[in-house]
C-alpha positions in Angstrom: 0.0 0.0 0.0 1.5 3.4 -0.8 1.6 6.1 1.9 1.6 9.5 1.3 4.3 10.9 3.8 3.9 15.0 2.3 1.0 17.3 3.0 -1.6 17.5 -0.3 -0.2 20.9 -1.4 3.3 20.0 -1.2 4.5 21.1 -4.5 8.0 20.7 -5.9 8.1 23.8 -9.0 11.6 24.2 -10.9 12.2 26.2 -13.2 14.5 24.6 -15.5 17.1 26.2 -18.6 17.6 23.8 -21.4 21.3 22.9 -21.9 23.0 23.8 -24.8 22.0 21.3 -27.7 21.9 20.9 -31.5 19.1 22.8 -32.3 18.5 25.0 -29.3 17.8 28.0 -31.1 14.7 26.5 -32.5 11.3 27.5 -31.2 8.1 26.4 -32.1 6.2 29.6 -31.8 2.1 30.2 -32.3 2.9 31.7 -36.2 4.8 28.2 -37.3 2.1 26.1 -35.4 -1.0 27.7 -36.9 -2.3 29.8 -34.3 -4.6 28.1 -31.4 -4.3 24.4 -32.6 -0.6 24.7 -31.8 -0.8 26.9 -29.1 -0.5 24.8 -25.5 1.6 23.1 -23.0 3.5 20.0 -23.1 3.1 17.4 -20.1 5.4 14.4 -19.7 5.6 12.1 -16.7 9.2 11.9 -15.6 9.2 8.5 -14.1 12.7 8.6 -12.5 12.1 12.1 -10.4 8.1 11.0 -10.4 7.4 14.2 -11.4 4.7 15.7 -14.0 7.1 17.7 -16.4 5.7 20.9 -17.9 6.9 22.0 -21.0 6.9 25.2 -22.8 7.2 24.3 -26.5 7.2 28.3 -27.6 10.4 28.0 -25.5 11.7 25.0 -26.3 12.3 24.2 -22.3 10.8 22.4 -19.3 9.7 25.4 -17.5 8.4 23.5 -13.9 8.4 20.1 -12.1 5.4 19.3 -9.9 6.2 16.4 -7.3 3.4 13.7 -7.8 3.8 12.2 -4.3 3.9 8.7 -5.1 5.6 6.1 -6.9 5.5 6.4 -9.8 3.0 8.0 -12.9 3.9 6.8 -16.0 1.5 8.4 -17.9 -0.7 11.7 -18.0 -3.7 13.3 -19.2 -4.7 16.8 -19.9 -8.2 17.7 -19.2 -10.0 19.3 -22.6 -10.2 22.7 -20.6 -6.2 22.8 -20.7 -6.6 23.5 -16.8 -5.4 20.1 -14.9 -3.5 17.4 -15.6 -4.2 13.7 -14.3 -1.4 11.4 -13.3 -2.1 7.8 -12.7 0.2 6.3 -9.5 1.2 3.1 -11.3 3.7 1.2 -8.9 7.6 1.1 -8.8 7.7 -1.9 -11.6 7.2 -2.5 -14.5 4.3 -4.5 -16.1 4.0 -7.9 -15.4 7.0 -7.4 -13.1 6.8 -7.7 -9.0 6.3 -4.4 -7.2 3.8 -2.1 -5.6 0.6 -1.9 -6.8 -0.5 1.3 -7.1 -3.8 2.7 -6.1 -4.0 6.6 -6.6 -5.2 9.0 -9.3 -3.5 12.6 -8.6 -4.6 15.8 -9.8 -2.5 18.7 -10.3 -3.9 22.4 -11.3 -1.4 23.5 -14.1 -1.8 27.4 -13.0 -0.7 26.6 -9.5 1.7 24.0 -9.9 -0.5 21.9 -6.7 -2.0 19.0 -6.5 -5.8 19.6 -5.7 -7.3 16.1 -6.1 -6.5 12.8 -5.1 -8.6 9.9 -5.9 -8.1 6.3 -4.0 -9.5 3.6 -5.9 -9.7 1.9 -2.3 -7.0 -1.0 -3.1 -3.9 -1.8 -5.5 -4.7 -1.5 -9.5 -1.8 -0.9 -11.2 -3.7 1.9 -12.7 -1.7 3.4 -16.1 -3.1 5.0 -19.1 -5.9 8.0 -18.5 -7.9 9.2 -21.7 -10.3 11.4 -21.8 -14.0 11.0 -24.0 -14.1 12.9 -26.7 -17.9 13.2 -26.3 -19.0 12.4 -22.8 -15.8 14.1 -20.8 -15.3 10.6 -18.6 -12.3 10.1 -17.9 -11.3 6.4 -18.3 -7.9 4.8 -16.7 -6.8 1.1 -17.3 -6.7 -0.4 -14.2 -4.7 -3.6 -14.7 -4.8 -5.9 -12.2 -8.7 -5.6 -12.1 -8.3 -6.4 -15.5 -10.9 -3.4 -16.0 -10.7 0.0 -17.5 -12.4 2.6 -14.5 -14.9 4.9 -16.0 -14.5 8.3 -13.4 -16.3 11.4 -13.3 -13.4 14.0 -12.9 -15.4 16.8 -11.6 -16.5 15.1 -8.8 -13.7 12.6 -8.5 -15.3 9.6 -8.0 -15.8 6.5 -9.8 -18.8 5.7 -12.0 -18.5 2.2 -13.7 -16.4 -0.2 -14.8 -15.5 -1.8 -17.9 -14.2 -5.2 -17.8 -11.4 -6.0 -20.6 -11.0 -9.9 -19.8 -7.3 -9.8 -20.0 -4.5 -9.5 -17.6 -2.1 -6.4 -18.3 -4.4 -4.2 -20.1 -2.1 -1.1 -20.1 -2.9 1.0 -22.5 -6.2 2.6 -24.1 -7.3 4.3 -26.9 -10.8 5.6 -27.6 -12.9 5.9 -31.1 -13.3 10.0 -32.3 -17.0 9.1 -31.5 -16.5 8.1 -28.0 -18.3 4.9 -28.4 -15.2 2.4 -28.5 -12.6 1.8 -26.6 -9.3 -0.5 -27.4 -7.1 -1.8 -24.5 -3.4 -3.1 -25.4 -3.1 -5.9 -23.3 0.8 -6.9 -22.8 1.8 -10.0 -21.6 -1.5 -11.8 -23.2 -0.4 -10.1 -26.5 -4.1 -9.1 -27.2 -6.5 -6.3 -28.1 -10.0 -5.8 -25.7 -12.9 -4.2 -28.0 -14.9 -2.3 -25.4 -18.3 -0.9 -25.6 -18.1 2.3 -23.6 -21.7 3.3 -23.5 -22.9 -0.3 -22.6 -19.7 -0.6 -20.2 -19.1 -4.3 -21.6 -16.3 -6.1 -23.4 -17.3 -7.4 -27.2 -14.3 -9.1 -28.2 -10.8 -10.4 -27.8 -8.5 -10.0 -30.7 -5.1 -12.5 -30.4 -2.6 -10.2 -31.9 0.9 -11.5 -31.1 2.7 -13.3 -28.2 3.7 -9.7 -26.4 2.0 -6.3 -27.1 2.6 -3.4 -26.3 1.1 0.5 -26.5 -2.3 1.3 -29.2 -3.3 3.9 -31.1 -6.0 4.7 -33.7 -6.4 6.3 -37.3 -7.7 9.5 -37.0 -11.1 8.1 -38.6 -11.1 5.3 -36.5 -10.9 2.7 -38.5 -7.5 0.9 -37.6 -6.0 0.5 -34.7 -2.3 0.1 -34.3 -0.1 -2.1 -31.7 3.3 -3.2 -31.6 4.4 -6.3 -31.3 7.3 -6.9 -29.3 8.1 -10.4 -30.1 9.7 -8.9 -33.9 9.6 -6.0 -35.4 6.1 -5.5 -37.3 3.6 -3.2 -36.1 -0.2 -5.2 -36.3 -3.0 -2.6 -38.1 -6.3 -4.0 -36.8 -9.6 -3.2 -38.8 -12.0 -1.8 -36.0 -15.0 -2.9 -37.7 -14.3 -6.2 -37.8 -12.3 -6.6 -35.3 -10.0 -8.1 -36.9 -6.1 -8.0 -37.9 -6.2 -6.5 -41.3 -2.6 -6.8 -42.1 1.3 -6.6 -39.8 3.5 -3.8 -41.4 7.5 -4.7 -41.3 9.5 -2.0 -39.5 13.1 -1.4 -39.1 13.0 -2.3 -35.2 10.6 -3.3 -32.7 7.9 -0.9 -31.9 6.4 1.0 -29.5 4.8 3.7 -28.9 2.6 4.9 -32.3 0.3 8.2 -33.1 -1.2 9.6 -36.2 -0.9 12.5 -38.0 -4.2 14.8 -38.3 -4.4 14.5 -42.2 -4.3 10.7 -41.6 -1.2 10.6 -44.0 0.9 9.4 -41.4 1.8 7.0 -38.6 4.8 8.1 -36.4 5.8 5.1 -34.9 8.8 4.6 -31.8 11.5 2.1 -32.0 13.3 2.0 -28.5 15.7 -1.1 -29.2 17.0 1.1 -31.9 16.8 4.6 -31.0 14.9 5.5 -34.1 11.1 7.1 -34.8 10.1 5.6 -38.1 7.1 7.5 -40.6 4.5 4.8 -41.7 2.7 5.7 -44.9 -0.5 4.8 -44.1 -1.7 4.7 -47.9 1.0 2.4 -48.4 1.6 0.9 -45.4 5.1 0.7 -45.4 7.7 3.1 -43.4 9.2 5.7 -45.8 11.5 8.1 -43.5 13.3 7.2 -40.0 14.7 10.1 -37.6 17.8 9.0 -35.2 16.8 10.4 -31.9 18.2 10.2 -27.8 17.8 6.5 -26.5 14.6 4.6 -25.9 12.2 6.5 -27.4 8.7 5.8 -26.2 5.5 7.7 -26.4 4.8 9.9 -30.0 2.1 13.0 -28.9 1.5 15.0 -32.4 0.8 18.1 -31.9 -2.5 19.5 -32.8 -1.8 21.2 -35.6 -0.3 18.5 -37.2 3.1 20.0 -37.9 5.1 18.3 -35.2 5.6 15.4 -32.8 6.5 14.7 -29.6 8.8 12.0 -28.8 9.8 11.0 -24.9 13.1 9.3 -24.8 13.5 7.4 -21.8 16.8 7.3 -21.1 18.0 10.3 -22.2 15.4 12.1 -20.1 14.8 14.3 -23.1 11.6 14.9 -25.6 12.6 14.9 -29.2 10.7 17.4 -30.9 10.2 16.4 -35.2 9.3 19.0 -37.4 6.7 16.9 -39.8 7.0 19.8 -42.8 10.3 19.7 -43.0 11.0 16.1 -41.9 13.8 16.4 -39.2 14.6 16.4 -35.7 14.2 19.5 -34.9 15.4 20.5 -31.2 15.9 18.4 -28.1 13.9 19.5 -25.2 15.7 18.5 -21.5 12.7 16.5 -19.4 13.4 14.8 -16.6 14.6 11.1 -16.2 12.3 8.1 -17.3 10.7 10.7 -19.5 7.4 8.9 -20.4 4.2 9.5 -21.1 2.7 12.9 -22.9 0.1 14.9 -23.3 -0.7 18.4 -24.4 -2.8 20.8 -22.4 -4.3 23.2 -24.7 -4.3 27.4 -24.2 -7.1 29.3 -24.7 
């Protein structure tokens, strides 16, 4: 069981400069990114300082650190107001590894740098990946050794349903545009869950691979994406079916995947060989690969469309890729286990 030892308003804030890199002098400012779609903040959950990570991308620098008090969040979700961010306390291990089991879901105001929320689902979960609806504002966290996805109100902070998945490991989710689907990536059973999230029921199992890992959707919905990380081929599932359409060769093994808002484009990262890799979705075949800082893991595109986020675990750093001009464009100092992403939008 985790105990919190700090008072609910301890807040670590650091303002951070970004060392001297190829690149620095880039900035992504609100002309290049189109105005409002690109205008925002970055969030990344820096698992080695278990921190939330706020990043300017106008900047190009990590501007604050807020201490999560607990151990650890790997992941983060912005809510669609731009105001809070919500951070999943996962555990101290990885999955399908020994170690604590989490049980907390913090909640950090991004104006005051606090946490003002703390919800306890009331025993260890193991809970992960938070996504928001697109339609009904739920927020919805894999909660993995329930084998459930929790369906929570995030005004009120409490709990509202449950969604079984029928697999063990369901770690990460992705949701339909309509907000009637959701897809969990279920690791160590290498499987995809098909959930109804109006009916709060599972519909179907897909077997994918022997070891899965991260998911992501086409921008229509259509195909779903996971990696397989028993070789390196990336599985593209039809969603209507339910089905695996076809398993796209890559250079390395993947991992984390996102598409582009056109739906051109699949940015896909390969950790085992510190490389991002751009599927052609038409095609379905990768046509460029970036060299970037080592073990790349979670791709955020920026809404706007004209460049991604990649969190490089290692390294500690977020690679930023400019997708008009096809190149790395600047290297943005996180914090260590730099993980999961999300982007908090400014009105």
């Amino acid at each position: 069981m985790l105990t919190r030892t700090l008072s609910r308003n301890l807040c670590v804030t650091c303002v951070l400069l970004a060392l001297d890199m190829p690149g620095a002098g880039f900035a992504l400012n609100a002309a290049e990114s189109g105005g409002e779609d690109g205008s925002g903040l970055l969030l990344v959950a820096n698992k080695g300082s278990r921190t939330l990570g706020i990043i300017d991308p106008a900047v190009g620098r990590q501007i604050a650190m807020v201490a999560e008090e607990g151990v650890t969040g790997h992941e983060v979700a912005a809510s669609p107001d731009g105001k809070r961010a919500f951070v999943p306390i996962y555990g101290n291990a990885g999955v399908g590894s020994a170690g604590t089991d989490g049980r907390l879901l913090r909640v950090i105001d991004l104006e005051t740098r606090q946490i003002v929320g703390t919800l306890d689902f009331g025993k260890g979960v193991r809970p992960h990946c938070a996504v928001f609806g697109p339609r009904n504002g739920m927020l919805y966290v894999t909660t993995e050794l329930d084998k459930s996805v929790t369906v929570i109100d995030p005004q009120a902070l409490k709990v509202v349903g449950r969604i079984p998945t029928g697999q063990a490991e369901s770690h990460m989710l992705a949701i339909t545009p309509d907000g009637r689907r959701g897809f969990t990536a279920n690791v160590g059973p290498g499987t995809v869950s098909v959930l109804d999230l109006e009916a709060k029921k599972l519909l179907a199992v897909i077997p994918v691979c022997a070891t899965a890992q991260r998911i992501s959707l086409s921008v229509d919905g259509r195909k779903a994406f996971t990696s397989d990380q028993t070789k390196p081929q990336l599985a593209v599932i039809d969603t209507a079916a339910d089905v695996v359409k076809t398993r796209v060769v890559l250079p390395g093994v993947g991992y984390g995947t996102a598409a582009t808002p056109d739906g051109k484009w699949l940015v896909v990262a390969m950790p085992g060989i510190n490389e991002v890799g751009v599927l052609d979705l038409e095609a379905m075949q990768v046509v460029r690969t970036f060299v970037v800082p080592k073990a790349p893991q979670e791709v955020l595109i920026r809404p706007d469309g004209l460049a991604a986020y990649v969190s490089c675990d290692t390294s500690g750093q977020v690679a930023v890729i400019d997708l008009k001009h096809w190149k790395v464009e600047k290297l943005i100092n996180a914090g260590p286990g730099a993980d999961g992403l999300a982007w908090a939008r400014k009105d």
